[in-house]
N, C-alpha and C positions, 0 to 999 in steps of 0.2 A: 392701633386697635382695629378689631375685624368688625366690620357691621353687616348682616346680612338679613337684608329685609324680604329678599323673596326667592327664595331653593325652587330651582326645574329641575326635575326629578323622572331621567327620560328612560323608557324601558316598554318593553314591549307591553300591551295591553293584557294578553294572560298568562303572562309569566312572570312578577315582579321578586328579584333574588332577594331572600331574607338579608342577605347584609345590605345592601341598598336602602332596604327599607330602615334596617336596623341604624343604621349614620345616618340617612335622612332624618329620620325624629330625633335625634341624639342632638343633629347638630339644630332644627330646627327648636329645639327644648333651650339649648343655649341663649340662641341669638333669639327669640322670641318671634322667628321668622314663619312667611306666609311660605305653604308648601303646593306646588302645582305639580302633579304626575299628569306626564306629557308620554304619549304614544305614534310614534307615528307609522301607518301604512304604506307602503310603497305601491305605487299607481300601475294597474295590469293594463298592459300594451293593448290600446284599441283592433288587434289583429288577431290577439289569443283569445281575448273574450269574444269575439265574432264566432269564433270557434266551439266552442262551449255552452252560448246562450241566444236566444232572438231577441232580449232586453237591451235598451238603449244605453252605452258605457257607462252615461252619467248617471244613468238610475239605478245602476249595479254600484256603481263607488257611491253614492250618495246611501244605497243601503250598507257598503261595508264600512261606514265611516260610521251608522247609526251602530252598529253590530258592535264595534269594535269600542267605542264609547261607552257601551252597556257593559259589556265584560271590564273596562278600563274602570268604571265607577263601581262597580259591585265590590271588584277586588279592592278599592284603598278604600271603601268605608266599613271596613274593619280597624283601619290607621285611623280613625280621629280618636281624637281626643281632647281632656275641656281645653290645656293648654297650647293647643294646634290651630291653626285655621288651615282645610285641605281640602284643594278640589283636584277635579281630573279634567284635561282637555285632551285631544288628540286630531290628528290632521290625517292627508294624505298625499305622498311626495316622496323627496328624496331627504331620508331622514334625516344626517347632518346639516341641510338646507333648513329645514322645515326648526330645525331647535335653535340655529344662529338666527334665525330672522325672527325669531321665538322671541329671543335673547335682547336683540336689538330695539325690536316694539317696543315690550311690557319691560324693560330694564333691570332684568333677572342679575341678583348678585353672584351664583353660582350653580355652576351646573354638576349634576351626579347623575352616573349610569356606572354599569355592572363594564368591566374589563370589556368581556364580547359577551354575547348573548346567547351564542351559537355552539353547538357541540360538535360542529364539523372540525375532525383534526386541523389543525394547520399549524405550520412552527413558529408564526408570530402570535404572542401571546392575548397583543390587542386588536379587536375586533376593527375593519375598516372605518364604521361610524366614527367608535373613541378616536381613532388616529384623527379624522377630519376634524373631527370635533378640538384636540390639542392642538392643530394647527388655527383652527380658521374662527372658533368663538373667542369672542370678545372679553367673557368674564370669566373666569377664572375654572377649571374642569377639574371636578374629584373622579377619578376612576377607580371603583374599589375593585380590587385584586381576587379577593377570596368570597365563595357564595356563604359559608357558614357566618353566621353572626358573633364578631368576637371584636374586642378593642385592638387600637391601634397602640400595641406598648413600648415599640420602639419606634422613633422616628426620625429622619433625617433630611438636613436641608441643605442640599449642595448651593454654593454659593462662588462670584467671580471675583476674587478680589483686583484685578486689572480690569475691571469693567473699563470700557474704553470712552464712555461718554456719562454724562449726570442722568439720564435714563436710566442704564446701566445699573448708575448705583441706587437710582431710586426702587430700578429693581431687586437687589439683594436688600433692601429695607423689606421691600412688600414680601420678600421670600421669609425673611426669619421674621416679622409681625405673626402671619400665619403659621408658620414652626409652633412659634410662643403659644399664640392662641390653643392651638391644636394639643399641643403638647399639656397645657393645663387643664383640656377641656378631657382626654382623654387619659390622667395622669399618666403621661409617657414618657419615658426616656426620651430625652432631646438630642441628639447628634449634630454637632456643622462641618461641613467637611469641603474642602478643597481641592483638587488637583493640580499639577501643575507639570511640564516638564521642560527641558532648553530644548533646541533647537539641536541639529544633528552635530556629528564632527567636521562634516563638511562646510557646513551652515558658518560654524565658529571658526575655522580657520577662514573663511572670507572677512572674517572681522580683525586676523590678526591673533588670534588666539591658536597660533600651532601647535604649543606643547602639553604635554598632560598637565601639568602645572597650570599650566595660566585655563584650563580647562576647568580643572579643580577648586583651584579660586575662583572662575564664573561663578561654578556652581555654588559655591559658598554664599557669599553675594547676595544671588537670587534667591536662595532659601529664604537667608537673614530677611529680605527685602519684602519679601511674598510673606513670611511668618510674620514681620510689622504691621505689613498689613490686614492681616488677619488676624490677627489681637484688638490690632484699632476699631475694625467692622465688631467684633464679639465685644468689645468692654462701651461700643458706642449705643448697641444695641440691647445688652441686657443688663442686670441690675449683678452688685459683684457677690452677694448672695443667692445668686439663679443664674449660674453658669451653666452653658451647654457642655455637654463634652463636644470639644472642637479638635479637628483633626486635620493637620496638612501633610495632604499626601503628595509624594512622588511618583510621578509617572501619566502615562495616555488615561484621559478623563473616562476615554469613550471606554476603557479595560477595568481601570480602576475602579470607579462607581461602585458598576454593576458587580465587582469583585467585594467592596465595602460593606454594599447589599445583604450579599449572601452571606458573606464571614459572619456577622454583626444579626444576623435573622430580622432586618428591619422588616416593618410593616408599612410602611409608608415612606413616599421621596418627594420632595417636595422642591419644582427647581422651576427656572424660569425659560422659556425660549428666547432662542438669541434672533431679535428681529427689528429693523430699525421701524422707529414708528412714521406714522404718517406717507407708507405708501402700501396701497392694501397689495394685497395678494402675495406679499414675503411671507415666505411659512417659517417652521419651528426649523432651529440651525442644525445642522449637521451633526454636532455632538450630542444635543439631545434628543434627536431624532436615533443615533447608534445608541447613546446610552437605554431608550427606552423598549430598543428591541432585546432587549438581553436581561431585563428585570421580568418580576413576575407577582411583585408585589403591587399594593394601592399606590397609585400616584396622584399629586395634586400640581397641575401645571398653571404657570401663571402667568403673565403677557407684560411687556412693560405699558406705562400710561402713555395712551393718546395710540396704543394699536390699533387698525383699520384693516377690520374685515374684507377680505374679496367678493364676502356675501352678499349682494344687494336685493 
């Protein structure tokens, strides 16, 4: 079960994107959760403002922090409501910084922000913030994809089924709890999908495996082996009247996915970063890191228990 007692809710002070807002209340209405719209300013170089002004740095940031707090609160007290509780805070700094140690203080169950925020072309789809933010917070990061305000009706939860450690798997638990949730909270289609592929020719004949034959039965094998266990994770996890469509796919995860994605018009992917716990500063693994430059939907990324921030 998902419990979410306090949504940070980070976005620029006058700009908040209608679907942000739009899942912020949705998901705060669910979980009866407290909602903080957090803004933060980025600090102008003591050498630009010399430039510009004879006012002392700090009386110039100390006004644009008053500034920006004003516009920050005007705009979400339109968002309350009697089943709400909402305020607005905002800082000044380097804004992935400013929302982990955010996060860390006050014990924030989930963070929401818009993709990017920015209208500057660029080929990756997520904003620098979101990427730091999926690596290096502590709890758990919604990134919604699209600005219009519309439900999430399909969705999908990639999951490992060789997790390599009980971490691992306590991660694919925490991946499809939130599916679940999600999926009821939003009635969506539910996806669970897998990837998986062998090792090369080369790879298999150092094993002894020279002929297409004994290739072929590898592959056999491993299917069977991989599919077992992916049945076990689906029938451990949900009830046999509320089955996901689960899927195990063949092939590079980092191709596949985001190939899954699009066929399938999900709205949301919901996976876990591959990162051992307990030494900070390991970021998000390789494959989800490729898989997320190549989606363009909402994502919800989640950390396994006892991850440690590089943020102090």
């Amino acid at each position: 079960m998902v419990t979410l007692h306090k949504l940070l809710v980070v976005s620029p002070a006058s700009s908040i994107q209608p679907s942000v807002i739009a899942q912020s209340i949705k998901i705060a209405k669910n979980h009866q959760s407290h909602v903080t719209f957090f803004s933060v300013a980025e600090e102008i170089p003591k050498d630009q403002l010399a430039l510009i002004t004879l006012l002392p740095p700090q009386e110039i940031m100390d006004n644009l922090l008053k500034e920006q707090h004003a516009i920050l609160k005007n705009n979400v007290e339109q968002f309350h409501h009697n089943y709400l509780t909402v305020d607005a805070q905002n800082a000044i700094g380097v804004p992935f910084i400013e929302v982990t140690k955010k996060v860390q203080q006050e014990n924030y169950d989930l963070v929401i922000l818009a993709a990017k925020t920015s209208e500057h072309p660029r080929k990756r789809f997520f904003g620098s913030t979101t990427i730091h933010l999926m690596r290096k917070c502590p709890c758990p990061v919604l990134t919604i994809g699209t600005k219009e305000d519309k439900p999430f009706k399909r969705i999908v939860a990639a999951i490992d089924v060789y997790a390599p450690s009980e971490e691992g798997l306590a991660l694919n638990h925490k991946i499809l709890t939130w599916a679940a949730d999600l999926a009821v909270s939003e009635n969506a289609e539910l996806h669970v999908i897998h990837a998986w592929q062998l090792p090369s020719k080369d790879y298999l004949k150092c094993w002894g495996h020279n002929s297409k034959v004994d290739r072929l039965e590898m592959i056999m094998k491993e299917q069977q082996d991989r599919q077992k266990r992916f049945d076990n994770i689906i029938e451990s996890n949900f009830a046999a009247n509320n089955l996901p469509i689960a899927k195990l796919i063949e092939g590079i995860a980092q191709e596949e996915i985001p190939k899954y994605i699009e066929d399938h018009d999900i709205d949301l992917v919901i996976m876990g970063t591959v990162c051992r716990t307990g030494i900070a500063g390991l970021f998000i693994g390789n494959t989800a890191e490729s898989i997320l430059s190549e989606v363009s939907c909402s994502v919800l990324t989640l950390k396994p228990q006892g991850f440690m921030t590089p943020v102090k």
